[in-house]
N, CA, C, O and CB atoms as a CASP TS submission, in Angstrom:
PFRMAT TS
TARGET T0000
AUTHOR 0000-0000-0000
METHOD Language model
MODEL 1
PARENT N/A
ATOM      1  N   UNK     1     100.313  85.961  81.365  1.00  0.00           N
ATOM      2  CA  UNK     1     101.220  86.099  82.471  1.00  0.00           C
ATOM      3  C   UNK     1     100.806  87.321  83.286  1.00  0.00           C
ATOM      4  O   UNK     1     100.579  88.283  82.554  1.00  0.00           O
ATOM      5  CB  UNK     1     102.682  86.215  81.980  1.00  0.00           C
ATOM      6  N   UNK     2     100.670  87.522  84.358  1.00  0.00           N
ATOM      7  CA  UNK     2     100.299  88.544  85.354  1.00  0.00           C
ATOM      8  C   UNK     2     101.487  89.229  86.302  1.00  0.00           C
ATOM      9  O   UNK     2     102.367  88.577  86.865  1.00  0.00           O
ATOM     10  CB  UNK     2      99.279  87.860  86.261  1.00  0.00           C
ATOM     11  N   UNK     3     101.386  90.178  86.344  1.00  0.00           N
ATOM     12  CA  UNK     3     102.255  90.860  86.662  1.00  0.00           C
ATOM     13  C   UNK     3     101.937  90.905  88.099  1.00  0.00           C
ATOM     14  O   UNK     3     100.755  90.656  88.338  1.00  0.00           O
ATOM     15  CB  UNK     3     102.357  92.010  85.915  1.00  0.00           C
ATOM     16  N   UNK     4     102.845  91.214  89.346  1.00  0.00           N
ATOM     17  CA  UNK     4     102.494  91.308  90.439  1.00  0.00           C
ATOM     18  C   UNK     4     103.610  92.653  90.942  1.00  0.00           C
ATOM     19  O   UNK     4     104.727  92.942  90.513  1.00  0.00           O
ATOM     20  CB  UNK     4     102.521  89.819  91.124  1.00  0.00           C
ATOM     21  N   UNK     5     102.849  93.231  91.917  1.00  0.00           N
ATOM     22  CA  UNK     5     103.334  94.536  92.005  1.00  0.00           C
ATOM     23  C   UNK     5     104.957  93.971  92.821  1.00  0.00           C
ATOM     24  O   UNK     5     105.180  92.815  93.179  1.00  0.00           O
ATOM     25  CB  UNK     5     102.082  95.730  93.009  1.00  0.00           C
ATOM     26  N   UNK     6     105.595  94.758  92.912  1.00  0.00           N
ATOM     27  CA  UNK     6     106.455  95.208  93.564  1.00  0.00           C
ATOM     28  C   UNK     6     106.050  95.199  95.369  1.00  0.00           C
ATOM     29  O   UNK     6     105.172  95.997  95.695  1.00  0.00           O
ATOM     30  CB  UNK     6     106.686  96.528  92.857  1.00  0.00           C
ATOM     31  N   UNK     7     106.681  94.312  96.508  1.00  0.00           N
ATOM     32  CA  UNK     7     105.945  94.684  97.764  1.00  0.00           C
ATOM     33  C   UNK     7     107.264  95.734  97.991  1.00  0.00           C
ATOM     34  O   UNK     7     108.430  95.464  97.702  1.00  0.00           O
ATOM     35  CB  UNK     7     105.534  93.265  99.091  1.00  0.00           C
ATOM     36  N   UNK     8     106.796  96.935  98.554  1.00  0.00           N
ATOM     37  CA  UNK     8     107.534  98.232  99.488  1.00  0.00           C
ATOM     38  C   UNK     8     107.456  98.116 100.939  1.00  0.00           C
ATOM     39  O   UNK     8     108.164  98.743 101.727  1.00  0.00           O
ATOM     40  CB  UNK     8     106.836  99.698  99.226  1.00  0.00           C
ATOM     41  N   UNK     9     106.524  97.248 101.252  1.00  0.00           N
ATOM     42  CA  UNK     9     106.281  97.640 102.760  1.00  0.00           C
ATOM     43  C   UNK     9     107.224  97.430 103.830  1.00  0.00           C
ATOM     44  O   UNK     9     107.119  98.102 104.857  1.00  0.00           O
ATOM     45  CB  UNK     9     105.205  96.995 103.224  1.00  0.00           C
ATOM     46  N   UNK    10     108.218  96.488 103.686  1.00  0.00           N
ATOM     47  CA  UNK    10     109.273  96.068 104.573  1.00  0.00           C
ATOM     48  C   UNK    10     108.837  94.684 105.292  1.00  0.00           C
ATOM     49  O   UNK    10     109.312  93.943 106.153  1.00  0.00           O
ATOM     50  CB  UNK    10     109.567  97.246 105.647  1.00  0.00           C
ATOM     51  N   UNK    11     107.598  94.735 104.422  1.00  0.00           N
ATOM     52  CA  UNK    11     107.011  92.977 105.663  1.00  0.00           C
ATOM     53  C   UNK    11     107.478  91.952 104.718  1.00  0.00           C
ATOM     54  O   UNK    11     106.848  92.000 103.662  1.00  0.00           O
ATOM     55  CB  UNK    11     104.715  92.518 106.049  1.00  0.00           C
ATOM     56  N   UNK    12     108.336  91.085 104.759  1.00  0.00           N
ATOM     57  CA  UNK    12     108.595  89.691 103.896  1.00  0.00           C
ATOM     58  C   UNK    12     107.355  89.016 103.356  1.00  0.00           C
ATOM     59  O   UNK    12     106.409  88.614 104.034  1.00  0.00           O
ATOM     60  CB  UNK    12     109.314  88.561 104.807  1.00  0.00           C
ATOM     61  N   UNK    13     107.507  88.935 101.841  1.00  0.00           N
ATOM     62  CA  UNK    13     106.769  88.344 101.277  1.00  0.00           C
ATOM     63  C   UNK    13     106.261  87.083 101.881  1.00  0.00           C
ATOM     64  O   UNK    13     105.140  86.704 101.541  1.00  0.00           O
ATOM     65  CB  UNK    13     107.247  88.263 100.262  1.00  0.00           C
ATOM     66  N   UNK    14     107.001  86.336 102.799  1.00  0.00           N
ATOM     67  CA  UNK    14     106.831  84.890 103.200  1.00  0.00           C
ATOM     68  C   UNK    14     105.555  85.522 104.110  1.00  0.00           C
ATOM     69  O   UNK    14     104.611  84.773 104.359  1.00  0.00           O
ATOM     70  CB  UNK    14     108.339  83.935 104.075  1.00  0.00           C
ATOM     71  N   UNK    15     105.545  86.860 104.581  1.00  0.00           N
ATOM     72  CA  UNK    15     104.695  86.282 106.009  1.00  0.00           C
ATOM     73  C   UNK    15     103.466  87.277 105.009  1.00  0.00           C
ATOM     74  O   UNK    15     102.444  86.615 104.826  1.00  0.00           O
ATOM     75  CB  UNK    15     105.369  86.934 108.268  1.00  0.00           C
ATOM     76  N   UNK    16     103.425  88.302 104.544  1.00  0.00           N
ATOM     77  CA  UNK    16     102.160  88.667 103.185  1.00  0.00           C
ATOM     78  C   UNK    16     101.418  87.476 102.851  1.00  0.00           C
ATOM     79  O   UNK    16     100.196  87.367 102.951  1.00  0.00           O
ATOM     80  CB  UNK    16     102.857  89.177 101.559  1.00  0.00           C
ATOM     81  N   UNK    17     102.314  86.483 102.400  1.00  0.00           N
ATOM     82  CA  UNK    17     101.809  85.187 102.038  1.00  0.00           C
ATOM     83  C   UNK    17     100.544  84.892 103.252  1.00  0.00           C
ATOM     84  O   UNK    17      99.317  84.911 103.340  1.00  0.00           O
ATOM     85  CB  UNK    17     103.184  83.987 102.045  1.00  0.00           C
ATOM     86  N   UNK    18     101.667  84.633 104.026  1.00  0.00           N
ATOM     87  CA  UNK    18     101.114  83.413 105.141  1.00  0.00           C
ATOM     88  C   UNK    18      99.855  84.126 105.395  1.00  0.00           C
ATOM     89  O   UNK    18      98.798  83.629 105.007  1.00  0.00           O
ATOM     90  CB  UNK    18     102.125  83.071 106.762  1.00  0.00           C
ATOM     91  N   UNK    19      99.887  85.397 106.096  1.00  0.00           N
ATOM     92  CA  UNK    19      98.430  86.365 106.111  1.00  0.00           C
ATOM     93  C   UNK    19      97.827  85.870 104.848  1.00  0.00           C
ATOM     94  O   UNK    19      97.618  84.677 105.064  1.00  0.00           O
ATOM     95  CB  UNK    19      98.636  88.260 106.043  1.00  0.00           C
ATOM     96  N   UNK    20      97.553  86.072 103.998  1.00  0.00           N
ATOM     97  CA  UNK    20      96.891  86.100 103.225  1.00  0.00           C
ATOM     98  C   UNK    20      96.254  84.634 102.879  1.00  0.00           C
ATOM     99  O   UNK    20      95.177  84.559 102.288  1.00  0.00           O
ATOM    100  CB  UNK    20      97.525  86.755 102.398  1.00  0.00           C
ATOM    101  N   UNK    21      97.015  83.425 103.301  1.00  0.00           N
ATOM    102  CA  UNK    21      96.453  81.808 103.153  1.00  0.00           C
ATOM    103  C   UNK    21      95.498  81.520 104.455  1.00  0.00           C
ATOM    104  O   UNK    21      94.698  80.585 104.472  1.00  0.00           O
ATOM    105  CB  UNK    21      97.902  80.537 103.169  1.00  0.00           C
ATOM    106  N   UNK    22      95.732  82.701 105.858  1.00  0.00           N
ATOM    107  CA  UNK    22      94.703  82.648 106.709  1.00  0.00           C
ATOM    108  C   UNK    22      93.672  83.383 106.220  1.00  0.00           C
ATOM    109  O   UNK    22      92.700  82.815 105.721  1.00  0.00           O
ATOM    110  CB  UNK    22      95.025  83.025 107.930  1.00  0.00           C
ATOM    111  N   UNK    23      93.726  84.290 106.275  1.00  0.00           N
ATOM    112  CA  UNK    23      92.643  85.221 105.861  1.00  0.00           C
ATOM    113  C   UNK    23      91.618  84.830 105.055  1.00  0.00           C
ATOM    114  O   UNK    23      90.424  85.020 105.288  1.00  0.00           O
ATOM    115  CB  UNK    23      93.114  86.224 105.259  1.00  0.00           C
ATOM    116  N   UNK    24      92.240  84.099 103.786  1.00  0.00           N
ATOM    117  CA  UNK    24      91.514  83.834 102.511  1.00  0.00           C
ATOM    118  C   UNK    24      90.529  83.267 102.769  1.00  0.00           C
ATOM    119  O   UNK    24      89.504  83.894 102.502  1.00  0.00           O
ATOM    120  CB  UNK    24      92.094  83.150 101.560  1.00  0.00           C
ATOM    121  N   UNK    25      90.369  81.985 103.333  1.00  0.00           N
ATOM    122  CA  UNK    25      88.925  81.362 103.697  1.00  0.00           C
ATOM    123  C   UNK    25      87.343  81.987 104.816  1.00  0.00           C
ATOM    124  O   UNK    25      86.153  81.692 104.927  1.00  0.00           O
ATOM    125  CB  UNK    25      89.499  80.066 104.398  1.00  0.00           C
ATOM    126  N   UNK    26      87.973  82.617 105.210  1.00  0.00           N
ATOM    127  CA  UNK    26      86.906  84.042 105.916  1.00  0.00           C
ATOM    128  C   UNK    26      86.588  84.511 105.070  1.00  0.00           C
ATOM    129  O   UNK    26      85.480  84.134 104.688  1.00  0.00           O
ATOM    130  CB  UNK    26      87.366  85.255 106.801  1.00  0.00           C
ATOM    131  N   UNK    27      87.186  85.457 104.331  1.00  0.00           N
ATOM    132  CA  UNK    27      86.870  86.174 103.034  1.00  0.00           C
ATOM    133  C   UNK    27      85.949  85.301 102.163  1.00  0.00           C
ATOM    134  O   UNK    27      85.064  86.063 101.772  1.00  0.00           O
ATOM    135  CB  UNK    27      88.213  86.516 102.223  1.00  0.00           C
ATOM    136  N   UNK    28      85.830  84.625 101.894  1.00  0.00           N
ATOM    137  CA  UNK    28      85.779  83.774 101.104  1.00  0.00           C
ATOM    138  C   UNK    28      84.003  83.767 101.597  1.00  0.00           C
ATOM    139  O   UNK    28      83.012  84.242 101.042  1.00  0.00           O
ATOM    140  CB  UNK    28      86.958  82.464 101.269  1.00  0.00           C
ATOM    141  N   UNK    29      84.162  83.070 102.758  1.00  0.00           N
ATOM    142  CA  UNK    29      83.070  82.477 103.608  1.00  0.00           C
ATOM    143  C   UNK    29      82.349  83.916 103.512  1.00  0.00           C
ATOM    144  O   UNK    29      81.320  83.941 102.837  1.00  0.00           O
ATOM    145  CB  UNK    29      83.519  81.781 105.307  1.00  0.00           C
ATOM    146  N   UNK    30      82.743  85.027 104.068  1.00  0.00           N
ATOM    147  CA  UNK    30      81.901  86.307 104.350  1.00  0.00           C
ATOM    148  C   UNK    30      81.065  86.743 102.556  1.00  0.00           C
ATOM    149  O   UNK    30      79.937  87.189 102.343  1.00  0.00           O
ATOM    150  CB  UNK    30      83.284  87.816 105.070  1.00  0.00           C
ATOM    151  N   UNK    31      81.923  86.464 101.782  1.00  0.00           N
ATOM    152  CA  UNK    31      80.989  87.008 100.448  1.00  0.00           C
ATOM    153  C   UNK    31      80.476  85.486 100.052  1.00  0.00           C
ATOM    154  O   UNK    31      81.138  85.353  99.023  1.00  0.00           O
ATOM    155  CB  UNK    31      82.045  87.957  98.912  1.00  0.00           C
ATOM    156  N   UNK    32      79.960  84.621 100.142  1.00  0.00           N
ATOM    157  CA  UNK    32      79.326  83.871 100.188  1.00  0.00           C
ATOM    158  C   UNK    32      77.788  83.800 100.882  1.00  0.00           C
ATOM    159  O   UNK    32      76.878  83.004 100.650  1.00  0.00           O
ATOM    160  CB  UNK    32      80.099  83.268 100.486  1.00  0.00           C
ATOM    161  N   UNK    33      77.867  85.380 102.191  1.00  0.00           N
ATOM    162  CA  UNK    33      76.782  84.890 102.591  1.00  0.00           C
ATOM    163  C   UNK    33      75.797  86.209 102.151  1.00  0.00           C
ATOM    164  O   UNK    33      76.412  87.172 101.695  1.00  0.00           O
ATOM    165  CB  UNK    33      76.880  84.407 104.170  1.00  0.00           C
ATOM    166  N   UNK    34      74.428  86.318 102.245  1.00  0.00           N
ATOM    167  CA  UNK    34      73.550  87.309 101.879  1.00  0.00           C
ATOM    168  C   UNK    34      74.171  88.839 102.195  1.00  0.00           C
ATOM    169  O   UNK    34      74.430  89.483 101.178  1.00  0.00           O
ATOM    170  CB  UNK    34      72.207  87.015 102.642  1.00  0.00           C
ATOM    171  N   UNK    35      74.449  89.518 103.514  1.00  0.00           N
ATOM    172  CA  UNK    35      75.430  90.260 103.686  1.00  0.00           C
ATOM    173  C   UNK    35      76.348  90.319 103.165  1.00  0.00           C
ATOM    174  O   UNK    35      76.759  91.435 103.484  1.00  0.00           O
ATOM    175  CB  UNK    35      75.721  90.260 104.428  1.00  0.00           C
ATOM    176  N   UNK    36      77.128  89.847 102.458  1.00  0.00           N
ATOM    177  CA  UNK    36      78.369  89.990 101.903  1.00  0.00           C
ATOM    178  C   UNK    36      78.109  90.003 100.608  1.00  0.00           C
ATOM    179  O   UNK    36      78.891  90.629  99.893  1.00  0.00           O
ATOM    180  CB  UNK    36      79.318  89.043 102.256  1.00  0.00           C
ATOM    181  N   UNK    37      76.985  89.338 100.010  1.00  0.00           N
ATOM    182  CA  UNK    37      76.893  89.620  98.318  1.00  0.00           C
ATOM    183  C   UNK    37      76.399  90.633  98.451  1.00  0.00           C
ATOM    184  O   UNK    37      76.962  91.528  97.822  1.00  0.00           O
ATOM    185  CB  UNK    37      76.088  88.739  97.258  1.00  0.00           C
ATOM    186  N   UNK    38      75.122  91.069  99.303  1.00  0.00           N
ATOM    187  CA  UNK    38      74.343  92.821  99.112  1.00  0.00           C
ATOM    188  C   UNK    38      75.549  93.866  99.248  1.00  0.00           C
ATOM    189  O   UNK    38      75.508  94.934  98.636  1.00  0.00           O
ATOM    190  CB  UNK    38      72.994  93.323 100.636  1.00  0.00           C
ATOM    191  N   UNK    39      76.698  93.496 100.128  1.00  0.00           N
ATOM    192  CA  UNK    39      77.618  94.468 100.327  1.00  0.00           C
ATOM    193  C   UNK    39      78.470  94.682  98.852  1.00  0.00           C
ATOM    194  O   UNK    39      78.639  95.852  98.509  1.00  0.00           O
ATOM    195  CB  UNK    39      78.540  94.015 101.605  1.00  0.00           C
ATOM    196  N   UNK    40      78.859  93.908  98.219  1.00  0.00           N
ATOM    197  CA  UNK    40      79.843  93.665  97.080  1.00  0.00           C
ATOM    198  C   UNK    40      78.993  94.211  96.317  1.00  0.00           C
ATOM    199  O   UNK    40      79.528  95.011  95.549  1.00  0.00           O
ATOM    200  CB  UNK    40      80.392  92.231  96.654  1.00  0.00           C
ATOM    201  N   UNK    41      77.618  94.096  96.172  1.00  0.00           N
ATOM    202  CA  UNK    41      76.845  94.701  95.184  1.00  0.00           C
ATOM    203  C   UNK    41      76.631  96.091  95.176  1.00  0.00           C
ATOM    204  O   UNK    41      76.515  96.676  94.100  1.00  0.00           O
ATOM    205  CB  UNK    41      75.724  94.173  95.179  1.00  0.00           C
ATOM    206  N   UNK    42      76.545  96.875  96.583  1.00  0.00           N
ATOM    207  CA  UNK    42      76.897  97.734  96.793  1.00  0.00           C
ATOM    208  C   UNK    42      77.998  98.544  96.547  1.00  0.00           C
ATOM    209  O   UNK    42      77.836  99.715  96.205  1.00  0.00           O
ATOM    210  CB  UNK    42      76.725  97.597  97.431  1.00  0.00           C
ATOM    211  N   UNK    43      79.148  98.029  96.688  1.00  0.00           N
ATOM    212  CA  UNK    43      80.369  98.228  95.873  1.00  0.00           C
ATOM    213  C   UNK    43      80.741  98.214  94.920  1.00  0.00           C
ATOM    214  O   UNK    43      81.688  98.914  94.562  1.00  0.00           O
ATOM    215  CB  UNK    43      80.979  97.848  95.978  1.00  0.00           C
ATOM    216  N   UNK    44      79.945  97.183  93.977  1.00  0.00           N
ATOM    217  CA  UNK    44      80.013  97.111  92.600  1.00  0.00           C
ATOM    218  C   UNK    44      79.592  98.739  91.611  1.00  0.00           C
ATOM    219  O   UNK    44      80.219  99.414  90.794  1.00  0.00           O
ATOM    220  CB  UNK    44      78.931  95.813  92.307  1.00  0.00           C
ATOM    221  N   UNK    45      77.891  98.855  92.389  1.00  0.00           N
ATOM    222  CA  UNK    45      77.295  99.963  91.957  1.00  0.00           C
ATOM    223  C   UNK    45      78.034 100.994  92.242  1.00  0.00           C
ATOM    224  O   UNK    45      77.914 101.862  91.377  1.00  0.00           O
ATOM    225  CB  UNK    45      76.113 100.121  92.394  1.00  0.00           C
ATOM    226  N   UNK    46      78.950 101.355  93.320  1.00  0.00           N
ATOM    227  CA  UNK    46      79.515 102.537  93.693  1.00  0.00           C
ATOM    228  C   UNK    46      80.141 102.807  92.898  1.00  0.00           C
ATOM    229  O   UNK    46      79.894 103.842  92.279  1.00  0.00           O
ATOM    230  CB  UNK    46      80.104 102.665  94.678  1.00  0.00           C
ATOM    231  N   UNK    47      81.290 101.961  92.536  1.00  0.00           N
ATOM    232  CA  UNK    47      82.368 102.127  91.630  1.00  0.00           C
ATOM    233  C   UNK    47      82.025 102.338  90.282  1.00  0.00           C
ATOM    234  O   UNK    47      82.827 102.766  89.452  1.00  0.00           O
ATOM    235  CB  UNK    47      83.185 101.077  91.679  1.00  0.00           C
ATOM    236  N   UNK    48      80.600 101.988  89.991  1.00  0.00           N
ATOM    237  CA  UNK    48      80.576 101.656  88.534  1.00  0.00           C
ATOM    238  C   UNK    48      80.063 103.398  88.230  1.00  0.00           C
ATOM    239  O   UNK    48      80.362 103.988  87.191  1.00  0.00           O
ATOM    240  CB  UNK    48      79.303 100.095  87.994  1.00  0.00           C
ATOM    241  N   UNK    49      79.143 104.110  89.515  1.00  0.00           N
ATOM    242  CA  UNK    49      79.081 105.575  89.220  1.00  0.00           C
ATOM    243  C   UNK    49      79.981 106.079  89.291  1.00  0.00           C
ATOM    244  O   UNK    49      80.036 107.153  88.693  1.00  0.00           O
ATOM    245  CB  UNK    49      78.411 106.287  89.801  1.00  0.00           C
ATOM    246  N   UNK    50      81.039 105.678  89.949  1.00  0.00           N
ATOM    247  CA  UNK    50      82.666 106.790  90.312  1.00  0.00           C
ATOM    248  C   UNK    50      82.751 106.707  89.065  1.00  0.00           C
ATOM    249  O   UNK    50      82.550 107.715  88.387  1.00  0.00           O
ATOM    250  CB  UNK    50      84.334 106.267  91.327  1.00  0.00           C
ATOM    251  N   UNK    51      83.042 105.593  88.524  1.00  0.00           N
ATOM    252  CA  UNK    51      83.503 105.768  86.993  1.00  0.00           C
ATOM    253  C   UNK    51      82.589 106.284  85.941  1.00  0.00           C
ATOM    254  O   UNK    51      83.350 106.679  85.058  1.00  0.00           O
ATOM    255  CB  UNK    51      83.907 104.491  86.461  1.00  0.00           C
ATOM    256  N   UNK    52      81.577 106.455  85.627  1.00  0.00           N
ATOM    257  CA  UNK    52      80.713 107.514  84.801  1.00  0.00           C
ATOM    258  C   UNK    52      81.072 108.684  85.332  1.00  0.00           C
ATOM    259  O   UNK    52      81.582 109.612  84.705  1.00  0.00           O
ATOM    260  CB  UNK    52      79.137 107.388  84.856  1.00  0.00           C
ATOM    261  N   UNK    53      80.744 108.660  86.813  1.00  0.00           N
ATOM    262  CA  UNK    53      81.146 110.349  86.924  1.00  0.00           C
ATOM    263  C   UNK    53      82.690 110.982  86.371  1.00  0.00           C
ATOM    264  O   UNK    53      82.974 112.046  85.821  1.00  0.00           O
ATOM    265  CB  UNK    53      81.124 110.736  88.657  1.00  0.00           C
ATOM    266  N   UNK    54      83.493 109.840  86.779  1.00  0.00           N
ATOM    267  CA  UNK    54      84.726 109.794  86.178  1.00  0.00           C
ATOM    268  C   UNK    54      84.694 110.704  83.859  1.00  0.00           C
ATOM    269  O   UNK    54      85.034 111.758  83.322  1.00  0.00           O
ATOM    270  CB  UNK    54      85.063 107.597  86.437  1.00  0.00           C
ATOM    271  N   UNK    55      84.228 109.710  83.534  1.00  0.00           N
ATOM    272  CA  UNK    55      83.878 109.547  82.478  1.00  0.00           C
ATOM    273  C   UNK    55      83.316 111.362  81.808  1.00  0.00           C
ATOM    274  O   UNK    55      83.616 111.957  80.772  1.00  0.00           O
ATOM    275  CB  UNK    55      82.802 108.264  82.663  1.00  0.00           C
ATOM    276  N   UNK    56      82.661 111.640  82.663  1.00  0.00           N
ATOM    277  CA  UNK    56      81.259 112.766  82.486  1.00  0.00           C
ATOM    278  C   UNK    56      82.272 114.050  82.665  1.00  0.00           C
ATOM    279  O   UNK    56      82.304 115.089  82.005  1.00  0.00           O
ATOM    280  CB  UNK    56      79.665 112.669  84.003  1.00  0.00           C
ATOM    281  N   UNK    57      83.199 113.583  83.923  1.00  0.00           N
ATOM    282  CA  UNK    57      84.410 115.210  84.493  1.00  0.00           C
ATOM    283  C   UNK    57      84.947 114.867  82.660  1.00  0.00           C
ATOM    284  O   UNK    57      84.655 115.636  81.745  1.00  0.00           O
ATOM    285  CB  UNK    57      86.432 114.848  86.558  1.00  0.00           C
ATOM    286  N   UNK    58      85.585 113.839  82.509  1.00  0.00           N
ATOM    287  CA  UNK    58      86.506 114.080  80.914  1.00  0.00           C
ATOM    288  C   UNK    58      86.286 114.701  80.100  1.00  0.00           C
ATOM    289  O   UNK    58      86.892 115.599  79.515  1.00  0.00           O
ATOM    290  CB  UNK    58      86.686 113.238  80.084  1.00  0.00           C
ATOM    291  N   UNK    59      84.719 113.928  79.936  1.00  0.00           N
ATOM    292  CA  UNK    59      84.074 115.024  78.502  1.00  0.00           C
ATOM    293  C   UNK    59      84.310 116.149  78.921  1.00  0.00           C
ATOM    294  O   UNK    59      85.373 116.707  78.651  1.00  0.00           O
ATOM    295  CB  UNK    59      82.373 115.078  78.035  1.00  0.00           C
ATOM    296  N   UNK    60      82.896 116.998  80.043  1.00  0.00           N
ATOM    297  CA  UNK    60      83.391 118.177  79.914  1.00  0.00           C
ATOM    298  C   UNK    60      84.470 118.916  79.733  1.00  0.00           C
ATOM    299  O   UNK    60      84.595 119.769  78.855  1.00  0.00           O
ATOM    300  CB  UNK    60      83.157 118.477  80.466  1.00  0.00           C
ATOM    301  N   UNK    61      85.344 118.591  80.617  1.00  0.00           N
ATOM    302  CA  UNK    61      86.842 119.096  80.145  1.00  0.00           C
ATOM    303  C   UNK    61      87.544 119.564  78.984  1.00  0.00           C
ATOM    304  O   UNK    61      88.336 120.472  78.733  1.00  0.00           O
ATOM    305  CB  UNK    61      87.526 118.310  80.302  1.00  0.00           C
ATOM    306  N   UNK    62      86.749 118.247  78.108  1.00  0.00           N
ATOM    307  CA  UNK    62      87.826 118.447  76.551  1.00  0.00           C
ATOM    308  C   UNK    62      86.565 119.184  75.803  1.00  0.00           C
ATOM    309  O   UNK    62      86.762 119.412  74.609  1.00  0.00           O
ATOM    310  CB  UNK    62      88.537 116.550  75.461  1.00  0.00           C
ATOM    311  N   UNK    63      85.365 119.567  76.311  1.00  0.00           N
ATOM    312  CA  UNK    63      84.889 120.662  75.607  1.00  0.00           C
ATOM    313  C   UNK    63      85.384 121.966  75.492  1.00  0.00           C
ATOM    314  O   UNK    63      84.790 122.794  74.800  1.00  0.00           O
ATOM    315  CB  UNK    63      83.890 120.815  75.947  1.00  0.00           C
TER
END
C-alpha cells in the first residue's frame, strides 16, 4: 500500500490530477528520446554522488 503525501497547496486535488493526466504523456515521450535518457542519466549519476558525499560527511562526523 503506498502512502501519498498530504496536498498543502490550496489547488484541488481534482485539477493536480487533471495537470498531471496532461502532462504525463510529454513526459513520458521526452525520456523516451536520446536527450532525455542522457539527461536522466545525468541525474541519476548526480544524485548517486550527492549521496556518497552524503555518506562520506557521516562517517567523518562520527569519528
Amino acid at each position: 500500500m503506498s502512502r501519498r503525501k498530504k496536498n498543502t497547496t490550496g489547488i484541488p486535488d481534482f485539477e493536480i490530477d487533471s495537470l498531471a493526466r496532461a502532462l504525463l504523456p510529454a513526459i513520458q515521450a521526452y525520456f523516451e528520446t536520446e536527450e532525455g535518457q542522457r539527461e536522466f542519466a545525468a541525474w541519476q549519476a548526480e544524485r548517486q554522488q550527492r549521496q556518497l558525499n552524503k555518506k562520506l560527511n557521516k562517517e567523518k562526523e562520527s569519528r
